[in-house]
N, CA, C and O of each residue as an XYZ file, in Angstrom:
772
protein
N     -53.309    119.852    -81.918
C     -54.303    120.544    -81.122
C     -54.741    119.686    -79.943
O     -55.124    120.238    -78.912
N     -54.701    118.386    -80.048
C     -55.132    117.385    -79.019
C     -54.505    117.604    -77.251
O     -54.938    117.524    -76.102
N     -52.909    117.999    -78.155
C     -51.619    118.250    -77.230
C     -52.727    119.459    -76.488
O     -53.173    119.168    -75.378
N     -53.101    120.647    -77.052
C     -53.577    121.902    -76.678
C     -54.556    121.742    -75.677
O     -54.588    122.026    -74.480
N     -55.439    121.155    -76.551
C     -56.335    120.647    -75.677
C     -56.354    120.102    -73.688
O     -56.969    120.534    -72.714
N     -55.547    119.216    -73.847
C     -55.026    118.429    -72.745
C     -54.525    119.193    -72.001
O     -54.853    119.176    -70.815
N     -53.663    120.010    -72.440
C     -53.175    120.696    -71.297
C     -53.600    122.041    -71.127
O     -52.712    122.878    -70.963
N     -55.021    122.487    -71.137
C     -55.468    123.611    -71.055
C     -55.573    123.434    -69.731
O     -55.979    122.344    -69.330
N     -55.134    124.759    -68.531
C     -55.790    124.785    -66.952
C     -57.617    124.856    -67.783
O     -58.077    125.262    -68.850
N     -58.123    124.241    -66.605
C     -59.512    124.189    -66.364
C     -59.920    123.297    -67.683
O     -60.915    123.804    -68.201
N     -59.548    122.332    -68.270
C     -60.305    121.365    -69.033
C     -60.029    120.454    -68.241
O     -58.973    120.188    -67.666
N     -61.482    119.750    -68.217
C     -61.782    118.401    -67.134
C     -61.731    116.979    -67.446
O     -62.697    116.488    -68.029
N     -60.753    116.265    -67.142
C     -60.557    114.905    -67.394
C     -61.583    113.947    -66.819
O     -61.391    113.518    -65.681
N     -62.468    113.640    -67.382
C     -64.023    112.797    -67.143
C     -64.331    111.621    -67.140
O     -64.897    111.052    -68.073
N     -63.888    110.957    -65.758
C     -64.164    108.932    -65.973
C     -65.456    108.691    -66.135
O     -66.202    109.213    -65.306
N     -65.825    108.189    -66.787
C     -67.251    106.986    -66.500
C     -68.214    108.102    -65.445
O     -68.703    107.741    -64.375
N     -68.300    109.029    -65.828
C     -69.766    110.108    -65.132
C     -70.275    110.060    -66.053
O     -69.876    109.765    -67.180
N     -71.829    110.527    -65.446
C     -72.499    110.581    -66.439
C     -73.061    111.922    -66.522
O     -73.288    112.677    -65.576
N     -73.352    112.230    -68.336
C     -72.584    113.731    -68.533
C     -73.994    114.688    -67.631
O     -73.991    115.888    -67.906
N     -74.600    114.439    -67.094
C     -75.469    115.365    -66.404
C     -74.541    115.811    -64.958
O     -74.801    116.631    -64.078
N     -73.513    115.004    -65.123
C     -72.735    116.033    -63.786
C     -71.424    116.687    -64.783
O     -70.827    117.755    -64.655
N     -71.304    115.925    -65.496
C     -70.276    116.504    -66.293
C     -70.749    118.302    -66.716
O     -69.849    119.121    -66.896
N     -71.957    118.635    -66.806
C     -72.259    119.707    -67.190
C     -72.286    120.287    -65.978
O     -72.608    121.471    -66.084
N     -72.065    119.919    -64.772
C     -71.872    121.083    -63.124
C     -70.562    120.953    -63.578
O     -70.021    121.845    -62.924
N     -69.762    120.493    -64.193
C     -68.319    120.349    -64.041
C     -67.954    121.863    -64.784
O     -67.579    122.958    -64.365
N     -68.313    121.229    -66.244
C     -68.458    122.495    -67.295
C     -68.724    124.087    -66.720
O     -68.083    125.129    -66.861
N     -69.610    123.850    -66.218
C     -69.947    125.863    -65.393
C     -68.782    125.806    -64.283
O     -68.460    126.984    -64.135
N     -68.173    125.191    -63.623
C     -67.388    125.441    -62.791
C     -66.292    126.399    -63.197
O     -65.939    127.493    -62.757
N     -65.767    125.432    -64.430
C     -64.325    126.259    -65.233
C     -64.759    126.761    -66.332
O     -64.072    126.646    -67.346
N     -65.784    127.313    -66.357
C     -66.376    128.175    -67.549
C     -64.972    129.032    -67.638
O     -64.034    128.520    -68.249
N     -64.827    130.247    -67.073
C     -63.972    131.010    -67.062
C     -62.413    130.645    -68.122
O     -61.898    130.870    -69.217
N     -62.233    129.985    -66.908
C     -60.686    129.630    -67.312
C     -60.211    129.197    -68.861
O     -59.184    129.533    -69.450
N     -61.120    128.485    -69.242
C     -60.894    127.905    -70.895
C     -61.375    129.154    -71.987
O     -60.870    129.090    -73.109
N     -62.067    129.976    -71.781
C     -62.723    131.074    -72.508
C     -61.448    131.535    -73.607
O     -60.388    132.085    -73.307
N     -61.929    131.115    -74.973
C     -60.454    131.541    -75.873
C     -60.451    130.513    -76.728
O     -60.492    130.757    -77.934
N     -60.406    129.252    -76.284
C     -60.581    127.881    -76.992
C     -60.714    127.884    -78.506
O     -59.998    127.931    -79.506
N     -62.337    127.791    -78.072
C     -63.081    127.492    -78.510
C     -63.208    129.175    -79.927
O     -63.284    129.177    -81.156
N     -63.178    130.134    -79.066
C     -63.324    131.364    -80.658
C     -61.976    131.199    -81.136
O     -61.991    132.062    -82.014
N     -60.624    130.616    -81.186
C     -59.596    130.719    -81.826
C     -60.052    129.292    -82.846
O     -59.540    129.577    -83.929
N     -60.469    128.482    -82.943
C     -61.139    127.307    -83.540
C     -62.330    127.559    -84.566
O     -62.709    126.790    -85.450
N     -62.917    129.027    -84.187
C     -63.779    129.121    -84.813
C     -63.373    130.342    -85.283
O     -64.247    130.699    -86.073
N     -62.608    131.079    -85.227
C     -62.050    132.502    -85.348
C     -61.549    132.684    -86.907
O     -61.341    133.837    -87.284
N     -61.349    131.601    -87.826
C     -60.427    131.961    -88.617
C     -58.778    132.019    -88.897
O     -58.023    132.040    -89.870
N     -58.682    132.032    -87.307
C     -57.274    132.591    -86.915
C     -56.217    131.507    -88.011
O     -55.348    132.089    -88.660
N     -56.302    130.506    -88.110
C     -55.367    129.142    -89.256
C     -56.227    129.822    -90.728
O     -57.387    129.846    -91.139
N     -55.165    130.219    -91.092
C     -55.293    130.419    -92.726
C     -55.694    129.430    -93.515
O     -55.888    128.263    -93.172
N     -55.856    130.037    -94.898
C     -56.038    129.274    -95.747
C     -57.353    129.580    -97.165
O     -58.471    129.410    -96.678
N     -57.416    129.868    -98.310
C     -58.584    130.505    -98.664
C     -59.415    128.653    -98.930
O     -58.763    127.612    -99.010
N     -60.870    128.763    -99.008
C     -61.437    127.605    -98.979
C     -62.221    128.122   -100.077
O     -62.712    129.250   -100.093
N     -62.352    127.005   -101.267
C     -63.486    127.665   -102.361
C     -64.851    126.337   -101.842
O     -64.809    125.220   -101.327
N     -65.754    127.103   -102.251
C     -67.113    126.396   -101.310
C     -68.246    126.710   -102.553
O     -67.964    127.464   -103.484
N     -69.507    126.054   -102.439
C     -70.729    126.031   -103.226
C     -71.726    126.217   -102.128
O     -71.667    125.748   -100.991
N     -72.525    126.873   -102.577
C     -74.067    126.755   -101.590
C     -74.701    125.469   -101.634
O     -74.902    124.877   -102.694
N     -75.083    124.932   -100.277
C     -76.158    124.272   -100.214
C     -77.316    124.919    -99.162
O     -77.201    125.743    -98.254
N     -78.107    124.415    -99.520
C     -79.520    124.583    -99.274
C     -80.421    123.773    -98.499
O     -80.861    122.944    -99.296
N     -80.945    123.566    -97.328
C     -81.484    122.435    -97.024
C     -83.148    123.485    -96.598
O     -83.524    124.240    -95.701
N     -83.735    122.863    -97.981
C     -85.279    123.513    -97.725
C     -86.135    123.226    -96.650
O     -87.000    123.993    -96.228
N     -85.775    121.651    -96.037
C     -86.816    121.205    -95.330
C     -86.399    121.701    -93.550
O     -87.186    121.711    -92.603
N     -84.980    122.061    -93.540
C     -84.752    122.396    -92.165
C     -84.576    124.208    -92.501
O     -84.625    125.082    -91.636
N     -84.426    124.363    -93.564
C     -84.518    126.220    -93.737
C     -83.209    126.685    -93.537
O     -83.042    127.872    -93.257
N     -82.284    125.940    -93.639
C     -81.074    126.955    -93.912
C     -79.839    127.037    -94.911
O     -79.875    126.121    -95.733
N     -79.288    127.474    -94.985
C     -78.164    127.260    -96.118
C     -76.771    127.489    -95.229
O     -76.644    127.694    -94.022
N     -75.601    127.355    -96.473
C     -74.329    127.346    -96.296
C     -73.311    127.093    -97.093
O     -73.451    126.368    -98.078
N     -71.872    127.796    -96.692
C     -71.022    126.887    -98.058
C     -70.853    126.155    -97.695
O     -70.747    126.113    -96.469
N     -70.732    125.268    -98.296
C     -69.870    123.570    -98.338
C     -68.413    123.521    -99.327
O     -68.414    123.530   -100.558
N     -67.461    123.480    -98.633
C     -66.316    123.359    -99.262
C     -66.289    122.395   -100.450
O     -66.887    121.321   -100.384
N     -65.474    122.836   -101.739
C     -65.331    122.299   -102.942
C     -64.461    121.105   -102.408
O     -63.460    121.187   -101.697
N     -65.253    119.625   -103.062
C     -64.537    118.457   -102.593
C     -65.257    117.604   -101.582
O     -65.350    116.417   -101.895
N     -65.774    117.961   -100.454
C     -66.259    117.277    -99.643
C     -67.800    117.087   -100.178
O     -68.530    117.844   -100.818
N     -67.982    115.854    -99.687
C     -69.325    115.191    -99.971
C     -70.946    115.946    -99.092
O     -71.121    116.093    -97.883
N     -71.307    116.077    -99.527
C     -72.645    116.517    -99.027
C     -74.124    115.863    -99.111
O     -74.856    116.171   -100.051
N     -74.637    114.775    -97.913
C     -76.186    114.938    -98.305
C     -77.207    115.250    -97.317
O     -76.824    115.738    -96.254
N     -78.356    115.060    -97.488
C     -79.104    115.520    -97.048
C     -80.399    114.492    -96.725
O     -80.745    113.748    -97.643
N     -81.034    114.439    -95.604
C     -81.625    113.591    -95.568
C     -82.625    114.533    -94.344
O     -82.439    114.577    -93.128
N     -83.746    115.255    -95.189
C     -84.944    115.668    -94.211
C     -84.439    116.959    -93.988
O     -84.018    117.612    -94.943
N     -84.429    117.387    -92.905
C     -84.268    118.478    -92.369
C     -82.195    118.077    -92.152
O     -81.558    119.115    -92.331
N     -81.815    117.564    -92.019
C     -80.372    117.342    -91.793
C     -79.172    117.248    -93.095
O     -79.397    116.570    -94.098
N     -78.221    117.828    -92.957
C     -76.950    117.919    -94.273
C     -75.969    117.335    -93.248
O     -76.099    117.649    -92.065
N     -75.170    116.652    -93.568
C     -73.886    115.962    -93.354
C     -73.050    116.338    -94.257
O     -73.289    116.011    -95.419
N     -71.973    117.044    -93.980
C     -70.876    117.106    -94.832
C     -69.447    116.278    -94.581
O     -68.731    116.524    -93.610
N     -69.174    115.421    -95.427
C     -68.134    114.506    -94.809
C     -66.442    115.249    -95.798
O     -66.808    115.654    -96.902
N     -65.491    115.373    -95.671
C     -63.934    115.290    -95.969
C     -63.751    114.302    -96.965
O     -64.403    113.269    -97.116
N     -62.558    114.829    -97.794
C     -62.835    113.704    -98.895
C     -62.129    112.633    -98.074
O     -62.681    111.548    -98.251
N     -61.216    112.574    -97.334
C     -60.296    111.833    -96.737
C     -61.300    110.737    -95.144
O     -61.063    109.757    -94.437
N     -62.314    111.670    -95.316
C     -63.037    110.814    -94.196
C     -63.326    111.344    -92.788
O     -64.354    111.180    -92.130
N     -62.433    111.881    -92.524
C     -61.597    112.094    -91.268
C     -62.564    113.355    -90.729
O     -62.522    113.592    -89.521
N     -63.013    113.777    -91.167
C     -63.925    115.141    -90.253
C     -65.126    115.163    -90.877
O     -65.239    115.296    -92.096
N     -66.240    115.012    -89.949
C     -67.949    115.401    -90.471
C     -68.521    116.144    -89.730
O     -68.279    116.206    -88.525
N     -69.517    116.947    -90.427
C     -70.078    118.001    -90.252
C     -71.769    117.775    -90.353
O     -72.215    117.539    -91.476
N     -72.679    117.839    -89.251
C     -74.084    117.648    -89.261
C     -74.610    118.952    -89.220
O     -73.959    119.645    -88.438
N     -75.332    119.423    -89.641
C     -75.966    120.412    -89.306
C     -77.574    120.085    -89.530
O     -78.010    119.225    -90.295
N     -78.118    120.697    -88.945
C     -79.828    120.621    -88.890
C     -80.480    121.647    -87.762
O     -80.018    122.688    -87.293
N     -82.169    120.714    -87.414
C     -82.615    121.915    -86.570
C     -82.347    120.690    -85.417
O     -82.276    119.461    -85.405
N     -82.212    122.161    -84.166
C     -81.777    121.388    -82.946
C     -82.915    121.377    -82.098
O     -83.960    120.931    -82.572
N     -82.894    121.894    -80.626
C     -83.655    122.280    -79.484
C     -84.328    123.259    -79.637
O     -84.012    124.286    -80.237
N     -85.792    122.895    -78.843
C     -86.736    124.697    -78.694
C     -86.473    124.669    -77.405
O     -86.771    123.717    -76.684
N     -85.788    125.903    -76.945
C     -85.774    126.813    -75.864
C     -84.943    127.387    -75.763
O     -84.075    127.147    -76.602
N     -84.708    128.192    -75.011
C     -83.626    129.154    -74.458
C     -82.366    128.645    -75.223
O     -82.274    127.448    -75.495
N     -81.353    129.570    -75.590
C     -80.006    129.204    -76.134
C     -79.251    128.405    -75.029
O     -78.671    127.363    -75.334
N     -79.247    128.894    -73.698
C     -78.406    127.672    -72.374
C     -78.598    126.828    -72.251
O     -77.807    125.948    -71.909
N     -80.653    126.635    -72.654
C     -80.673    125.084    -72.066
C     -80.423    124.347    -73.384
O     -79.856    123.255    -73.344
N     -80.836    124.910    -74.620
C     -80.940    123.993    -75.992
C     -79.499    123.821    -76.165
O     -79.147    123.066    -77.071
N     -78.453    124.490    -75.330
C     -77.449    124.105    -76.146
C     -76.511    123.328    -75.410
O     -75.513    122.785    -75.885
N     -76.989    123.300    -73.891
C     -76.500    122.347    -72.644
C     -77.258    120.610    -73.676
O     -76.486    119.689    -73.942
N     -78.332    120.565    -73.955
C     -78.814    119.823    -74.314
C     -78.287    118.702    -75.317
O     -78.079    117.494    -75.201
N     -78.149    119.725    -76.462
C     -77.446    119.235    -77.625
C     -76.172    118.967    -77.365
O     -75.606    118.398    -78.298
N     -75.261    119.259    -76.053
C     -74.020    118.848    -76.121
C     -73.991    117.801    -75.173
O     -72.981    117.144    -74.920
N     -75.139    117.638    -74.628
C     -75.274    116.446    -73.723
C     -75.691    114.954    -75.068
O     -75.655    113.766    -74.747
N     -75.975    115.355    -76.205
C     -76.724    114.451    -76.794
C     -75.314    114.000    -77.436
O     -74.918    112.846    -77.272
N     -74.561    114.953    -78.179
C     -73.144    114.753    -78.741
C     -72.820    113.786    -78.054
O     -73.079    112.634    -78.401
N     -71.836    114.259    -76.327
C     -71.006    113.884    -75.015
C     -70.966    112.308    -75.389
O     -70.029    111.521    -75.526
N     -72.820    112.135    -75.532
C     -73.166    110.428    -74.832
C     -72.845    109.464    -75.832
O     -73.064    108.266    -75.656
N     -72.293    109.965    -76.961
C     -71.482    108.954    -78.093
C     -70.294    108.722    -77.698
O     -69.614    107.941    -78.363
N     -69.741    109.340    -76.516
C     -68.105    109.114    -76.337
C     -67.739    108.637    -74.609
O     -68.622    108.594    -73.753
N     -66.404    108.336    -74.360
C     -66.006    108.204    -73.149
C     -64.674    108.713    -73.124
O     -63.965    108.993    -74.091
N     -64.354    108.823    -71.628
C     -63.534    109.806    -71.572
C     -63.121    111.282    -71.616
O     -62.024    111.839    -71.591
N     -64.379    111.718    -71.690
C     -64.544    113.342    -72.394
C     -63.691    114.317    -71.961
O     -64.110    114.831    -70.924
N     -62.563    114.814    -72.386
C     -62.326    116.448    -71.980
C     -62.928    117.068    -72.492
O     -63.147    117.011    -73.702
N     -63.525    118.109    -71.456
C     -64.511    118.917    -71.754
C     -63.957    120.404    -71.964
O     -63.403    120.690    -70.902
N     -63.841    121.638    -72.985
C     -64.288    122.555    -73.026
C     -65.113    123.377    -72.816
O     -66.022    123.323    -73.645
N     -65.249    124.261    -71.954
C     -66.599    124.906    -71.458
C     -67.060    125.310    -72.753
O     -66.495    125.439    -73.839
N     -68.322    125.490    -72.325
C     -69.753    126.670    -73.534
C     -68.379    128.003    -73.801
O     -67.321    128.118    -73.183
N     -68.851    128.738    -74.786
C     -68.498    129.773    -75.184
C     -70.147    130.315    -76.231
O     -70.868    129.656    -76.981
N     -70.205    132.056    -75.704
C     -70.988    132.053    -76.534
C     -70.750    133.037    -77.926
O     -70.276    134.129    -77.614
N     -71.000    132.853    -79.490
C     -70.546    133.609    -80.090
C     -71.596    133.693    -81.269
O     -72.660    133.076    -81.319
N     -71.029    134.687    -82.329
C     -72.224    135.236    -83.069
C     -71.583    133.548    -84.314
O     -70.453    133.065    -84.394
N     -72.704    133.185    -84.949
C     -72.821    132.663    -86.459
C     -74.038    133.075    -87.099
O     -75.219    132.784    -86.913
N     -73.331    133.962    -88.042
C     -73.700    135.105    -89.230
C     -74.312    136.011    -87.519
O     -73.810    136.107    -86.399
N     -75.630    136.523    -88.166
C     -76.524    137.790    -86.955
C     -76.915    137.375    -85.880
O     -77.340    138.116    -84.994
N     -76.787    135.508    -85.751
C     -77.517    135.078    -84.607
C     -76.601    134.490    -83.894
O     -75.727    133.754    -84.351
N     -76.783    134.838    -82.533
C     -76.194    134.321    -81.069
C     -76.029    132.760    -81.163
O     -77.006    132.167    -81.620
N     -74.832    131.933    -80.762
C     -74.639    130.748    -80.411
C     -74.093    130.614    -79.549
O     -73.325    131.499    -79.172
N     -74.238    129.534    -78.909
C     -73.275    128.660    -77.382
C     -72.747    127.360    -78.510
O     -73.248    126.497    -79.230
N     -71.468    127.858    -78.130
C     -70.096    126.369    -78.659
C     -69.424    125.898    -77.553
O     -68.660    126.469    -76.774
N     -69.948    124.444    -77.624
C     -69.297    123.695    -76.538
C     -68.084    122.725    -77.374
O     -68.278    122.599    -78.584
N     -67.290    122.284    -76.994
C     -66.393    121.683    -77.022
C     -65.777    120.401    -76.380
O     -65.692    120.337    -75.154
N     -65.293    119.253    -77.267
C     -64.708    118.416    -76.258
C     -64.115    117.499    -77.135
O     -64.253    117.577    -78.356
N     -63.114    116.177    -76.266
C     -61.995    115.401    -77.004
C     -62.161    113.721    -76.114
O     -61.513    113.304    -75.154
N     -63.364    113.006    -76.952
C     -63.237    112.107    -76.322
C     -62.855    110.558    -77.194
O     -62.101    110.791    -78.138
N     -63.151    109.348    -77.086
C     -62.921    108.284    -77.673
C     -63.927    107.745    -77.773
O     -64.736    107.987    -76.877
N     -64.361    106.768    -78.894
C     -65.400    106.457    -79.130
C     -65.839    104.945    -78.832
O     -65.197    104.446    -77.908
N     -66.724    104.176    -79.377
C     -67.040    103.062    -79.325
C     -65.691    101.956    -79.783
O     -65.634    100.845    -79.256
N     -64.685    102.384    -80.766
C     -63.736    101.401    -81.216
C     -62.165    102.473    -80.343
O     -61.058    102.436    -80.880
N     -62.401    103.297    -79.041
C     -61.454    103.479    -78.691
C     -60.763    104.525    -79.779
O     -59.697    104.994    -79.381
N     -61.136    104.897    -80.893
C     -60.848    105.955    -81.299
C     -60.663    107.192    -80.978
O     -61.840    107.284    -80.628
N     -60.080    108.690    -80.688
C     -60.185    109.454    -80.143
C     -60.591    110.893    -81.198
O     -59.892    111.151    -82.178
N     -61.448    111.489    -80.931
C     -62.202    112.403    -81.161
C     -62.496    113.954    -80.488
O     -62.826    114.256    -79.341
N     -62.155    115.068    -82.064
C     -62.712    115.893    -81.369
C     -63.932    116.298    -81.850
O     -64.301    115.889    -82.950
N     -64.921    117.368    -80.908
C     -66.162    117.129    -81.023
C     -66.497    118.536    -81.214
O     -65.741    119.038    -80.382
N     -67.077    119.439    -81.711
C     -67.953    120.826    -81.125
C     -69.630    120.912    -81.934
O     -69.979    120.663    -83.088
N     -70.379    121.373    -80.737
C     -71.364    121.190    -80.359
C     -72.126    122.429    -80.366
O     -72.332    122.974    -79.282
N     -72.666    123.061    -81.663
C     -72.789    124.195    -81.885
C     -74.326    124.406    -81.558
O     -74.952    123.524    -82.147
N     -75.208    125.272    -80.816
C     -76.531    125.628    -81.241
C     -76.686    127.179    -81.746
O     -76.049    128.092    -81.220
N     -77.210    127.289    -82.363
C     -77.170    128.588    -83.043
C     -79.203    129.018    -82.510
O     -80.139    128.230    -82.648
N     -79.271    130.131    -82.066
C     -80.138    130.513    -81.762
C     -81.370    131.257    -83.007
O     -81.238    132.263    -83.703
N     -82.169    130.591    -82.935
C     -83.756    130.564    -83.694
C     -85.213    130.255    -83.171
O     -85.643    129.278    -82.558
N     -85.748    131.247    -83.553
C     -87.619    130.592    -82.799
C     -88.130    130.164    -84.214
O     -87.898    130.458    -85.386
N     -89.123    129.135    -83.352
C     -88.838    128.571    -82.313
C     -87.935    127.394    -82.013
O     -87.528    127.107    -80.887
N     -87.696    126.823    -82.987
C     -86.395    125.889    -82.578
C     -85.255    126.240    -83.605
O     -85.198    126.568    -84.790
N     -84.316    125.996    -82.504
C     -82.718    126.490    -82.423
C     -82.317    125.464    -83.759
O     -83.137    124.809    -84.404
N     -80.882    125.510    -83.981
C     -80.242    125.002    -85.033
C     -79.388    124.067    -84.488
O     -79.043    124.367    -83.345
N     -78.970    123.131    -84.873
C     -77.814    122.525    -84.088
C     -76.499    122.412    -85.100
O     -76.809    122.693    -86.257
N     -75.196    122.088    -84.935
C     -74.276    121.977    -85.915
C     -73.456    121.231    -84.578
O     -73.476    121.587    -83.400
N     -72.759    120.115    -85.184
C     -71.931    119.459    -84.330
C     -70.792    118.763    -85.726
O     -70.976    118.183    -86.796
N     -69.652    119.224    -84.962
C     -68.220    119.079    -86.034
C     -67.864    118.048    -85.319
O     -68.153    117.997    -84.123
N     -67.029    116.847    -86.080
C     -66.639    115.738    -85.532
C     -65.148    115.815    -86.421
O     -65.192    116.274    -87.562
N     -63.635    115.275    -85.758
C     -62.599    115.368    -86.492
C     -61.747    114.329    -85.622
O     -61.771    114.426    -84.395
N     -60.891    113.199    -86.342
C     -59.835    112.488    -85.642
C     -59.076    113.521    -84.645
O     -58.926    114.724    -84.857
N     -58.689    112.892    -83.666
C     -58.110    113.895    -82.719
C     -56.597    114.537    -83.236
O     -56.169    115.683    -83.099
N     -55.943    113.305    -83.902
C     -55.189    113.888    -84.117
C     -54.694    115.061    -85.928
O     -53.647    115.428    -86.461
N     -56.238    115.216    -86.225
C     -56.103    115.618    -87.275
C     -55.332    116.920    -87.255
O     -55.155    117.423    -86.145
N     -54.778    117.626    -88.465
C     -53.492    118.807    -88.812
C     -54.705    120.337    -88.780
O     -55.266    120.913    -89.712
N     -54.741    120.629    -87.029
C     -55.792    121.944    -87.549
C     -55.406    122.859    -88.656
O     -56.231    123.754    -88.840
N     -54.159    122.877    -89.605
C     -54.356    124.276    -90.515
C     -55.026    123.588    -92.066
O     -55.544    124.156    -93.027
N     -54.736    122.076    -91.781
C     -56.558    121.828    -92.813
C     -57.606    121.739    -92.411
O     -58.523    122.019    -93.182
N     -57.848    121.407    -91.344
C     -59.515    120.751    -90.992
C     -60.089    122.483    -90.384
O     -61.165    122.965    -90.737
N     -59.358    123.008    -89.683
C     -59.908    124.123    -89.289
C     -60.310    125.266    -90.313
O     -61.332    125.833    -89.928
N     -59.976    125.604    -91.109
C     -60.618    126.390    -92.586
C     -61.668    126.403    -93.255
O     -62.456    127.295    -93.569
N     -61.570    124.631    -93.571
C     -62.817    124.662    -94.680
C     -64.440    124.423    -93.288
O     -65.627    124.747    -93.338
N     -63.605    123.735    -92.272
C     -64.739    123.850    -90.893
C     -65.684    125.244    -90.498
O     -66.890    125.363    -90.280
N     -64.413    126.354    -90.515
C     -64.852    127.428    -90.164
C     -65.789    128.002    -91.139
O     -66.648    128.835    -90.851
N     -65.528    127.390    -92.603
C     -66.520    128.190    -93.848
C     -67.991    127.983    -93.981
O     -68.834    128.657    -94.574
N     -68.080    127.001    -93.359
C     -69.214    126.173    -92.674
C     -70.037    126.782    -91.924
O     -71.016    127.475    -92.203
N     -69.534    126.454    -90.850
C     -69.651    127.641    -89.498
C     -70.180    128.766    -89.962
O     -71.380    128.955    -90.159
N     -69.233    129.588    -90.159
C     -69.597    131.065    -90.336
C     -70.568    131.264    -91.568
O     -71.136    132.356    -91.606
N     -70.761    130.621    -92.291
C     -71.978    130.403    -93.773
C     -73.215    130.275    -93.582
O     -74.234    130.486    -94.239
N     -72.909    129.809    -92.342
C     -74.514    129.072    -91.917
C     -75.950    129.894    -91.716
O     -76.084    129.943    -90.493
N     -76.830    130.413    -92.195
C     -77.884    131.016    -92.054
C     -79.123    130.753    -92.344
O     -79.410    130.841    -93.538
N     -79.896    130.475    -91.661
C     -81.522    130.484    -91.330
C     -82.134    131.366    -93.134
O     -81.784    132.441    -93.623
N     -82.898    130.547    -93.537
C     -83.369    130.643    -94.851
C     -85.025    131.246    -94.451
O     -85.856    130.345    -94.340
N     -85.441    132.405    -94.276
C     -86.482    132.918    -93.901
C     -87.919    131.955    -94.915
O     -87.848    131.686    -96.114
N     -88.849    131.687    -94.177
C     -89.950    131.130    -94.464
C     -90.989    131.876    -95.552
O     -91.381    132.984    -95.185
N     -91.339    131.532    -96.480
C     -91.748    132.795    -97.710
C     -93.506    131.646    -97.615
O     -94.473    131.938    -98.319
């Protein structure tokens, strides 16, 4: 997928900017990349995933968590890590405001762990009834490692949700993309009683 990545027209190869222009970059080629990002999150790579509920009371939402991978929780935040290591999963509460800016935000907060960024534009799509912006990107990290990244906010008042997927770049999408997506799509806001 890294290969995919790279050579998408309109994904932006990003030196040493800093990501507040990187995001004029992003709206430029919004267009062109549109597809990405919902085939990643689409389901489209098979595979059935058996999963358990978790629950995170203090941030209010739940989800499956694939059978096997590690899960904890600390406050309002769940981390789900791979048994192999290689892909983690944060979820918690994100930004209050608007879905564009909370979710320009949160992918600006992701971006600034990496260098090099190809960027994927925003895409916006449903997880479970509520509206999200998924941003996307493939950068290298502090030990030169290379990474892919997506940068999910899922829309809630008053503050939004955040979910950000982390995976070796060169990991095999018809595993990591499955039990990722069960995640994803599981994810729902636990109403306040």
């Amino acid at each position: 997928m890294n290969t995919l990545i790279s050579n998408l027209p309109g994904v932006s190869r990003l030196r040493s900017r800093p990501v507040t222009s990187l995001i004029g970059v992003v709206a430029l080629v919004l267009a062109v990349a549109f597809g990405v990002i919902a085939w990643a999150l689409s389901g489209s790579v098979g595979g059935a995933v058996d999963t358990h509920e978790v629950v995170n009371a203090a941030g209010q939402y739940r989800f499956e968590a694939p059978t096997g991978w590690t899960t904890t929780q600390q406050g309002r935040t769940t981390t789900v890590t791979s048994p192999d290591q290689t892909t983690v999963i944060t979820l918690g509460t994100g930004r209050v405001g608007p879905l564009p800016v909370a979710g320009t935000l949160f992918f600006e907060q992701v971006a600034t762990n990496y260098h090099d960024v190809q960027v994927i534009p925003p895409e916006a799509k449903q997880v479970g009834a509520a509206p999200a912006l998924i941003y996307g990107g493939v950068g290298s990290n502090a030990k030169n490692t290379q990474v892919r990244f997506l940068a999910i906010t899922v829309q809630n008042d008053p503050t939004n949700y955040g979910i950000a997927v982390f995976t070796a770049a060169d990991s095999d999408p018809n595993i990591v993309l499955p039990p990722v997506n069960r995640v994803v799509e599981s994810f729902r806001a636990v109403p306040k009683r």
